[in-house]
Backbone as CSV, one residue per row, in Angstrom:
resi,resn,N_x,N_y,N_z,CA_x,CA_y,CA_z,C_x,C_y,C_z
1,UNK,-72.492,107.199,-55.555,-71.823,107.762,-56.690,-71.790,106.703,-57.792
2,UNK,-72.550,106.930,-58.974,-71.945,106.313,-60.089,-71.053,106.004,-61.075
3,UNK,-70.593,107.015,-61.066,-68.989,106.887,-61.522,-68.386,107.738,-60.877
4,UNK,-66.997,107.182,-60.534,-66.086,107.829,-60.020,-64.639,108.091,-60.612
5,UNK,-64.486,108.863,-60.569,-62.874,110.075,-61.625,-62.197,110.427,-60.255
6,UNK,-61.268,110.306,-59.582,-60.629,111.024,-58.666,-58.991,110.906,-59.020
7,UNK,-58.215,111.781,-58.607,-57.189,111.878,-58.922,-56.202,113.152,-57.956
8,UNK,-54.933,112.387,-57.298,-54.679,113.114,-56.479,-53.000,113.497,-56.334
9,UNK,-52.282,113.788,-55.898,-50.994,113.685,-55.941,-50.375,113.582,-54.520
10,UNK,-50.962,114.246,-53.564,-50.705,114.261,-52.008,-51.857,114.513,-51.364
11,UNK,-52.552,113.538,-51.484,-53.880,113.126,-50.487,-54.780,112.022,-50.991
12,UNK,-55.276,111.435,-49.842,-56.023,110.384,-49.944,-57.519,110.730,-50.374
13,UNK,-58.254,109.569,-50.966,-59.503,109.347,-52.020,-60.295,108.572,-50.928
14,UNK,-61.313,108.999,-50.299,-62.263,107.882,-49.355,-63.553,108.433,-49.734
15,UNK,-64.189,107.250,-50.157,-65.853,107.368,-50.820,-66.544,106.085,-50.075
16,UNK,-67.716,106.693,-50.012,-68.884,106.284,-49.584,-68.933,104.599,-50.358
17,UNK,-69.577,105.248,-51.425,-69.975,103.998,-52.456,-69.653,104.584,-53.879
18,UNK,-69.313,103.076,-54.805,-69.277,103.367,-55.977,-70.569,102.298,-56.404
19,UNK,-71.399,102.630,-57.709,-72.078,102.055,-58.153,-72.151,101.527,-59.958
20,UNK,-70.584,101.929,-60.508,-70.687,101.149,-61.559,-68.843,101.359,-62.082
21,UNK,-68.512,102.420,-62.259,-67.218,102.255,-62.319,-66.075,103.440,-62.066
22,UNK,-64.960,102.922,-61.419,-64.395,103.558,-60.184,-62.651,103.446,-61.154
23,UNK,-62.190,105.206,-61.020,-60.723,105.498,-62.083,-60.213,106.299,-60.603
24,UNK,-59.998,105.584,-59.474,-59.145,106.480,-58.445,-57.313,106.043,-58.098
25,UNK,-56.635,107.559,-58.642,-55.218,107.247,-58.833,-54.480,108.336,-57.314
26,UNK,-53.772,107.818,-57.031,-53.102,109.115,-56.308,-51.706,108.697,-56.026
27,UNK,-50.698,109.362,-55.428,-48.884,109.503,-55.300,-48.941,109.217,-54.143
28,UNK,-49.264,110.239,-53.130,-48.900,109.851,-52.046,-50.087,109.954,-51.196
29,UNK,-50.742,109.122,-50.922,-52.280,108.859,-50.004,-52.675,107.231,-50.262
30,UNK,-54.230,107.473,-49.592,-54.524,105.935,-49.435,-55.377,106.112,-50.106
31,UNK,-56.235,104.916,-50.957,-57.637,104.962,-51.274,-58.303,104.170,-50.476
32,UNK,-60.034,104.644,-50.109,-60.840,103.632,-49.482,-62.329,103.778,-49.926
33,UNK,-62.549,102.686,-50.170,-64.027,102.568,-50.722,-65.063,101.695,-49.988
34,UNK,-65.830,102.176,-49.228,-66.469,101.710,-48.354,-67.570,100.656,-48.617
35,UNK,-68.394,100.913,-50.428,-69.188,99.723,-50.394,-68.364,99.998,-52.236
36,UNK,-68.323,99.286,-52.946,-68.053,99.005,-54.559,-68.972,97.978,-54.707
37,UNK,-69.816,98.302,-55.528,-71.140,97.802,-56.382,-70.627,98.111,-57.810
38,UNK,-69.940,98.547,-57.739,-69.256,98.568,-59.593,-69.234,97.365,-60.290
39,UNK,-69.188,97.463,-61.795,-68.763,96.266,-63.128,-67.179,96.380,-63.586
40,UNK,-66.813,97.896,-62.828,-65.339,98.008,-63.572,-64.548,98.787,-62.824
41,UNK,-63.292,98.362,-62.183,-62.329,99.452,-61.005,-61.338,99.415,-60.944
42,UNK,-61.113,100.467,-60.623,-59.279,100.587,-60.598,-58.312,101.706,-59.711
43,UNK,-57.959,100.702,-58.714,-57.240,101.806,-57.251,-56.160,102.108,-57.616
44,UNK,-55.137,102.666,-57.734,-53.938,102.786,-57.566,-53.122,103.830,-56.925
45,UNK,-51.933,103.388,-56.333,-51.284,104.673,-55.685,-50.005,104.138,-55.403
46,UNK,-49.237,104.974,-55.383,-47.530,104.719,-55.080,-46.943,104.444,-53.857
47,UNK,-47.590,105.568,-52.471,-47.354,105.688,-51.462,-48.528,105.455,-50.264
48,UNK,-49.196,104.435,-50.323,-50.421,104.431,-49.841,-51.006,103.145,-49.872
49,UNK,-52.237,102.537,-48.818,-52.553,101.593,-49.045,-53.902,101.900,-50.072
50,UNK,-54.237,100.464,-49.892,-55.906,100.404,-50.636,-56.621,99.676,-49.907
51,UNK,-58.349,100.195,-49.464,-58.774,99.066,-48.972,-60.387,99.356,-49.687
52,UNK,-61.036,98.132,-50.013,-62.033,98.383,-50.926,-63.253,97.057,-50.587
53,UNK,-64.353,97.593,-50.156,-64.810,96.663,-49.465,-66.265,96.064,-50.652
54,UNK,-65.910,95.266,-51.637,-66.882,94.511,-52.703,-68.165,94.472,-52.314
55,UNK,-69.626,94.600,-52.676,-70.663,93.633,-52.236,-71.067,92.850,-53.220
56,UNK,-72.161,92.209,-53.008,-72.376,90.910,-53.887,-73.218,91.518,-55.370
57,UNK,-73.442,92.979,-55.354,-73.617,93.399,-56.719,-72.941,93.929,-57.422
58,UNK,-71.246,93.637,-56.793,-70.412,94.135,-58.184,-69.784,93.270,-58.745
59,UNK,-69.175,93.406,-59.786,-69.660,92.501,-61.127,-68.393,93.145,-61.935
60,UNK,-67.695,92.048,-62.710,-66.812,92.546,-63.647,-65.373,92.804,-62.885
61,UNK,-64.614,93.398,-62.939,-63.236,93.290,-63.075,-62.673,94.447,-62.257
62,UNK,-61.971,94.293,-61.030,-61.043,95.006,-60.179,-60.047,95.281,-59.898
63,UNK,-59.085,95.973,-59.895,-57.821,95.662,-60.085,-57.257,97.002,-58.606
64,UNK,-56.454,96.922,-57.764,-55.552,97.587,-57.055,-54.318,97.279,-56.331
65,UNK,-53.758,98.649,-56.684,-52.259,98.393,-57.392,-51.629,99.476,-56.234
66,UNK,-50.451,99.203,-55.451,-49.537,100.204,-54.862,-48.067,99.766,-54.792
67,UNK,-47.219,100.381,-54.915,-45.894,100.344,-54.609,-45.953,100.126,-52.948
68,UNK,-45.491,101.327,-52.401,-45.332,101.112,-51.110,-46.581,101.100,-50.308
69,UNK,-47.677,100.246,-49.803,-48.330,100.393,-49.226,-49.491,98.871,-49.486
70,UNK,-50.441,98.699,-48.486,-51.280,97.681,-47.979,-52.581,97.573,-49.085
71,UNK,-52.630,96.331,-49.588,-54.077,96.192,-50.232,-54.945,95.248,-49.470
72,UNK,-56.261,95.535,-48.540,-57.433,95.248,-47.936,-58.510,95.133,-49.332
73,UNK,-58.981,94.316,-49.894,-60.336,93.495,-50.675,-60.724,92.970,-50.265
74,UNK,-62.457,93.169,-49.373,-63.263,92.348,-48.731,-64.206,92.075,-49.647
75,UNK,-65.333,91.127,-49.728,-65.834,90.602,-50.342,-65.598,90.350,-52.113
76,UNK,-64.748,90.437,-52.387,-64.384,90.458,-53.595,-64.147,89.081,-54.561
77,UNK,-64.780,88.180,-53.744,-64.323,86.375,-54.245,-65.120,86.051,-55.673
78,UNK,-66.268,86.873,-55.743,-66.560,86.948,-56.937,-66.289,87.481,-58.465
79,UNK,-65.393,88.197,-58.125,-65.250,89.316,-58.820,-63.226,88.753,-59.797
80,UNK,-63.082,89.421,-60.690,-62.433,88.846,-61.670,-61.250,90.138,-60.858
81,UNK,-60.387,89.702,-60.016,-59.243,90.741,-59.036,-57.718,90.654,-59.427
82,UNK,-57.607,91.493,-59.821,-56.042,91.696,-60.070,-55.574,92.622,-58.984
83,UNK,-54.176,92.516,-58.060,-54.051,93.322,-57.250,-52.171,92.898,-57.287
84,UNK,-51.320,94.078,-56.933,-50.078,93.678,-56.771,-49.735,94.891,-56.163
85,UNK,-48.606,94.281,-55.170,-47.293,95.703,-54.462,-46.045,95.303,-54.430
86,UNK,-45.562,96.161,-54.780,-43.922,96.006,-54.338,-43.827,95.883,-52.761
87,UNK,-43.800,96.261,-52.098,-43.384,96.671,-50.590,-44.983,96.794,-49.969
88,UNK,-45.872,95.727,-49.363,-46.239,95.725,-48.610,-47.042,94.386,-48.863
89,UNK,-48.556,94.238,-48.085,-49.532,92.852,-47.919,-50.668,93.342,-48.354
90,UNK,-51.388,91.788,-49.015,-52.488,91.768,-50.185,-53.140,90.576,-48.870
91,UNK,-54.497,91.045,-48.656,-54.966,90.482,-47.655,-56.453,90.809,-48.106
């Protein structure tokens, strides 16, 4: 998928791959992104974790964000990462 738009209120967002830039929001679910090759991303959710697994062709700026719930960023050491929760672990 090349760009990705998802948006949810009570359910979780799980994709394959993104390949350039990723707008996934939801209330109460998790997001998971299995490969992000994106330049530009952005997880967020209230009630839910995030887990988003980088490869070495994405590029540019990431950011995921939850209130209550777990943020997982694997390969992401390259990449320009903003991530914060109230109530849970950034790992």
């Amino acid at each position: 998928m090349k760009v990705l738009e998802a948006e949810t209120h009570n359910g979780s967002v799980l994709v394959d791959t993104v390949d350039e830039e990723m707008e996934a929001s939801t209330h109460n679910g998790s997001i998971t992104v299995g490969a992000y090759n994106g330049r530009r991303g952005s997880a967020r959710t209230h009630n839910g974790g995030v887990t988003i697994s980088a490869t070495p062709a994405a590029s540019g700026r990431l950011a995921a964000r939850t209130h209550n719930g777990n943020i997982q960023v694997r390969g992401a050491g390259h990449l320009d990462l903003k991530t914060s929760t109230h109530h849970g672990r950034v790992w």
